[in-house]
C-alpha positions as CSV (number, residue, x, y, z in Angstrom):
1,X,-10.6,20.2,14.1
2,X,-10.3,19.0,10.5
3,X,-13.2,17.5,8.8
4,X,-13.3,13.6,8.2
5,X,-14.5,12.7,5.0
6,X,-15.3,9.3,4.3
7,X,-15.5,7.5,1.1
8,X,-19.0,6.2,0.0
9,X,-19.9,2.2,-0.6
10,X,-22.4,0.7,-2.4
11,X,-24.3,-2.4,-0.6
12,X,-21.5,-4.9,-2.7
13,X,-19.0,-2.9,-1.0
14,X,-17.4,-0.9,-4.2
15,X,-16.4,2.9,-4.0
16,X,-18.7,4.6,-5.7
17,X,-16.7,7.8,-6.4
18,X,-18.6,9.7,-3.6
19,X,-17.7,11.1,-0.1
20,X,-19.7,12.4,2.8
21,X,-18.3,14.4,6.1
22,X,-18.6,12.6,9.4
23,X,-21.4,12.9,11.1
24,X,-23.5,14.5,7.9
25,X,-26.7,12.2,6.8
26,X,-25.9,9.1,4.0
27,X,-28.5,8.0,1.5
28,X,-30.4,4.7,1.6
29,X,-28.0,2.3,0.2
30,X,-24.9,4.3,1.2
31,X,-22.5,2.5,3.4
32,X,-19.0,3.8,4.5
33,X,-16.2,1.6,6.2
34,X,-15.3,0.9,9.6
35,X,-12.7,-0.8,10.9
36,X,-12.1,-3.0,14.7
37,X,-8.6,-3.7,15.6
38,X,-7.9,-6.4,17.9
39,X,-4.4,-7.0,19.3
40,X,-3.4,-10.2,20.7
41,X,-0.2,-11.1,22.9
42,X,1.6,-14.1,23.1
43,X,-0.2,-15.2,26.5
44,X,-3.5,-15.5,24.4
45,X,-4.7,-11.5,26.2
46,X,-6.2,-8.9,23.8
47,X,-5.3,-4.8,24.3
48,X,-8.6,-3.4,25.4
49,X,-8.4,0.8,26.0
50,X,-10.6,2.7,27.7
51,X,-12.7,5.1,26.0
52,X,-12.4,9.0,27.0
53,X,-15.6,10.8,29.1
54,X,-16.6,12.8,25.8
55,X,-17.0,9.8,23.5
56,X,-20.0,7.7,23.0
57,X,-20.0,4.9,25.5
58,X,-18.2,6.9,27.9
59,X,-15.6,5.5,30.3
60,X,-16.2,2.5,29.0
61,X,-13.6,-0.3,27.5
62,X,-13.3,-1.4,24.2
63,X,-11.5,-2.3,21.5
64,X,-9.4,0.2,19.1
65,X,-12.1,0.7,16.2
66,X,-12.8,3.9,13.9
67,X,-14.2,4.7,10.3
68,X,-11.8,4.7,7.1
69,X,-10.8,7.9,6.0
70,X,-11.4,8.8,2.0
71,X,-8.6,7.3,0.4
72,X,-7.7,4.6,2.6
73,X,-8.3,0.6,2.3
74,X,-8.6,-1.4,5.6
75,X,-5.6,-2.4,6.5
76,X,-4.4,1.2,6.3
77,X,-7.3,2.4,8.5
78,X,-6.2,-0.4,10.7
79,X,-3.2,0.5,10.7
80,X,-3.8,4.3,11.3
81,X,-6.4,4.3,14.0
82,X,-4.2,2.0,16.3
83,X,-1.3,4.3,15.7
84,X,-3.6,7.4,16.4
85,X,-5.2,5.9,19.4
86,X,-2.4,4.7,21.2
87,X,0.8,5.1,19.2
88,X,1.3,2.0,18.5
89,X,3.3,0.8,14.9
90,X,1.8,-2.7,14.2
91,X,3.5,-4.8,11.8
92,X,1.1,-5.0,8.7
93,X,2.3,-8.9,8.4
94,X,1.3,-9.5,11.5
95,X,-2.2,-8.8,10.7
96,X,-5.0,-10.7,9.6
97,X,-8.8,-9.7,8.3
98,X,-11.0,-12.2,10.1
99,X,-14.6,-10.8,8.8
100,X,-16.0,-8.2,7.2
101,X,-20.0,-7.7,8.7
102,X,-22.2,-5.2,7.0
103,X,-24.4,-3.2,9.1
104,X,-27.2,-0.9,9.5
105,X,-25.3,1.1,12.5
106,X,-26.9,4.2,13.4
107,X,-27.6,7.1,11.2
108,X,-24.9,5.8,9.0
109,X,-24.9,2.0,7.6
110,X,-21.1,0.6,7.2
111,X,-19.3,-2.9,6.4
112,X,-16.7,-3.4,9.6
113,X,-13.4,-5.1,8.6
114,X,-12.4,-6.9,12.1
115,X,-8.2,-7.1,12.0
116,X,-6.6,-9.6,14.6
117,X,-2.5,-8.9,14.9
118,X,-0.9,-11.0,17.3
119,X,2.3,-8.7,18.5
120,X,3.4,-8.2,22.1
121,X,3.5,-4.4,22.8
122,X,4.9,-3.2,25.9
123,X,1.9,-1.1,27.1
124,X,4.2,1.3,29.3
125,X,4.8,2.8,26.2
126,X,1.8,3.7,24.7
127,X,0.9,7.5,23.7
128,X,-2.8,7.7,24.2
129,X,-4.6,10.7,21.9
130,X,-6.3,12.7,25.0
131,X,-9.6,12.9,23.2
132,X,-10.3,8.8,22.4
133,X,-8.5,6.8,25.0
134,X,-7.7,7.5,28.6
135,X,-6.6,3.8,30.0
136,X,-5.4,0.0,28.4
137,X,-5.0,-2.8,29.9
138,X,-4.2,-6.7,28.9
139,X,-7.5,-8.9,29.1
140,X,-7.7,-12.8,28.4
141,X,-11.5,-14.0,27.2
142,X,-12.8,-15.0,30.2
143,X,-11.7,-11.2,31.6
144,X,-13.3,-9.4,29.1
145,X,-16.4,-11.6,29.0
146,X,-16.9,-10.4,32.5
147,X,-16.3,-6.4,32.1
148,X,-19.3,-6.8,29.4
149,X,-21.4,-8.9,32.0
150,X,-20.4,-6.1,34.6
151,X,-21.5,-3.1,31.6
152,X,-18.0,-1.3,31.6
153,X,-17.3,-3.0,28.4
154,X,-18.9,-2.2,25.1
155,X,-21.3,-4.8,24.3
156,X,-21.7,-3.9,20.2
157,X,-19.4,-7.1,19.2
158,X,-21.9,-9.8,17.8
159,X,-18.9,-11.8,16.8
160,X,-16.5,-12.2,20.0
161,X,-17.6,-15.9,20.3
162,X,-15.5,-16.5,16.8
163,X,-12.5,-14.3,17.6
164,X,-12.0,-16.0,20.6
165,X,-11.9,-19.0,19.0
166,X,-9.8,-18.3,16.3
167,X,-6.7,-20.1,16.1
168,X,-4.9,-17.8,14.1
């Protein structure tokens, strides 16, 4: 397996020049990025994926998410993760950053960069990586509301009440 290496932010969100490995400790005021990717069809129904038995949250559904890789800006580690994930090729103009939310995740403090693209993927064929995703499906709000409510969806998003209201 090759090892991830993540840049290193400073609490104003600059590079600071310095990287640490996945899953290695960070120093107080260290942050690294992470990115959420939300894809939205023309019917108004996001592509949710189910996570794989070995991950965190296991068998659970979510949204396509992962960390920014040392030398990447957001909308490349958008663009990557989704294409890792599930093989998918979004168009970067069809993209838009919604928020960016620092956190104190975990072990390792990050800023998240939450992408909406609206594009209408025919989900037959997506190429799921074996190790992340298992499953994906089309959910409306009201769907996915539910599958959190019912704990087979991960319930980390303290912002869903804006994406699903944004108009964009």
């Amino acid at each position: 397996m090759t090892i991830e290496l993540w840049d290193i932010l400073d609490e104003n969100f600059n590079k600071t020049g310095r990287t640490v490995e996945r899953g290695k400790p960070m120093k107080p005021g260290e942050y690294h990025l992470v990115v959420h990717i939300w894809i939205k069809n023309s019917k108004g129904e996001y592509l949710i994926q189910k996570r794989t038995a070995n991950k965190t949250y296991p068998l659970m559904w979510d949204t396509t998410g992962g960390s920014a890789i040392t030398g990447d800006d957001s909308l490349t580690a958008a663009l990557r993760e989704v294409k890792e994930e599930m093989g998918i090729d979004l168009s970067p103009g069809n993209g838009k950053l919604l928020y960016r939310i620092k956190r104190k995740h975990f072990d390792s403090p990050d800023f998240v960069d939450v992408w909406l693209f609206n594009e209408n993927i025919d989900i037959d064929r997506l190429i799921f990586q074996p190790d992340e995703v298992c499953d994906a499906m089309w959910a409306g709000q009201e769907k996915i509301l539910a599958m959190i409510d019912e704990g087979i969806f991960v319930d980390v998003y303290t912002y869903l009440d804006e994406l699903f209201n944004n108009k964009k």
